[in-house]
C-alpha positions as CSV (number, residue, x, y, z in Angstrom):
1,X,76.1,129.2,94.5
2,X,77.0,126.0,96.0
3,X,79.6,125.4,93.7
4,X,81.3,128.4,94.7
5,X,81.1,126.9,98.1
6,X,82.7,124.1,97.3
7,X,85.4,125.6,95.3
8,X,86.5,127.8,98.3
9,X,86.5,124.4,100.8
10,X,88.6,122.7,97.8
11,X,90.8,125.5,98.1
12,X,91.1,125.5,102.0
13,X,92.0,121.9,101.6
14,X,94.6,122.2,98.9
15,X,96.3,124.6,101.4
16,X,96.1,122.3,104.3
17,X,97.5,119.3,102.3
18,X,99.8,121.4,100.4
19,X,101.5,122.0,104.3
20,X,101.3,118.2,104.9
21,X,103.3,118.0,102.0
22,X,106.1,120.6,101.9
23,X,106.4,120.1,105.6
24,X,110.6,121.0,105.5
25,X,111.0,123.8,105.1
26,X,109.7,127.3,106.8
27,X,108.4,129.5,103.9
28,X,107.0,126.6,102.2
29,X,104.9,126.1,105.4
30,X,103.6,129.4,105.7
31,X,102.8,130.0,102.0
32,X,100.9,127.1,102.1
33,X,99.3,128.3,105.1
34,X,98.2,132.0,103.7
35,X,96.7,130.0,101.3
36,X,94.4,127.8,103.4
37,X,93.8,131.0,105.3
38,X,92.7,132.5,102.2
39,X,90.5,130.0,101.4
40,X,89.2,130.2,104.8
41,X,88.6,134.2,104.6
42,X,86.5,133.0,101.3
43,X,84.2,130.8,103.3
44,X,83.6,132.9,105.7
45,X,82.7,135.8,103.3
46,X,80.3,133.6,101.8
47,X,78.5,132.1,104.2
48,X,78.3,136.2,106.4
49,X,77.0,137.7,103.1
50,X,74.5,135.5,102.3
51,X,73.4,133.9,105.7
52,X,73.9,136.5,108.3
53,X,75.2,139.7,106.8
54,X,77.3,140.4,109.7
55,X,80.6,141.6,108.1
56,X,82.5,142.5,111.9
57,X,83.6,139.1,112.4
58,X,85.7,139.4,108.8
59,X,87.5,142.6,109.5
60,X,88.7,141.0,112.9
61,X,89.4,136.9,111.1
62,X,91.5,139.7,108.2
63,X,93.3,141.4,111.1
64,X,94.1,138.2,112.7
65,X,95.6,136.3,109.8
66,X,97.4,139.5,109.8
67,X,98.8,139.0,112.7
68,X,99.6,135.4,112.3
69,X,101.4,136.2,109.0
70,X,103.8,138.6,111.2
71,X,104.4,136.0,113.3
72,X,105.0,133.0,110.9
73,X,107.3,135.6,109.1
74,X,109.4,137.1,112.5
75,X,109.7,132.7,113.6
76,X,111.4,132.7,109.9
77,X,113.5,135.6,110.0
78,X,114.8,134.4,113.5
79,X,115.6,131.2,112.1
80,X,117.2,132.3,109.1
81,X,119.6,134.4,111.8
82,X,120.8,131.8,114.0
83,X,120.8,128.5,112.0
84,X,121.7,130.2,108.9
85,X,118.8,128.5,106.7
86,X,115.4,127.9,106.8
87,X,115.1,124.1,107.1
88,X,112.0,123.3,109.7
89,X,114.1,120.0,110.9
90,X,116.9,121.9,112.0
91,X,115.0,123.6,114.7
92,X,115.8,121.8,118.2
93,X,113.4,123.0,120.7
94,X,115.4,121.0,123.8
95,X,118.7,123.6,122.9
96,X,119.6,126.4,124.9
């Protein structure tokens, strides 16, 4: 069982090096960051079935990611509308 462990922390940090990585552009980004959630949601599964079999705080960490999916995927569809592509270094934050 602690293999299985491991495997789902190797995957969590695949995904957060995997953003390091393809850190130009926008959908890159956030596939690699539904994949370190993913990992993350495996974790925690793990460790609330077999430690604490409390499975509340999973439906809300699922309905978050959720949310945070919406919002990684509105911030792209925005960008994609008014700078025509989805490069991440073509965002200014200091324009008007």
């Amino acid at each position: 069982m602690k293999t299985l462990l491991m495997l789902f922390i190797l995957i969590f940090m695949l995904g957060v090096i995997s953003i390091i990585i393809n850190r130009f552009y926008l959908l890159t980004m956030l596939l690699s960051l539904e994949f370190s959630m993913m990992g993350l949601l495996m974790i925690l599964f793990y460790l609330l079935l077999f430690f604490y079999s409390e499975m509340y705080f999973m439906l809300l960490f699922m309905v978050m990611m959720v949310l945070g999916s919406v919002m990684g995927l509105l911030i792209l569809v925005l960008n994609i509308r008014f700078f025509g592509n989805d490069y991440f270094l073509m965002m200014n934050i200091l324009e008007c």
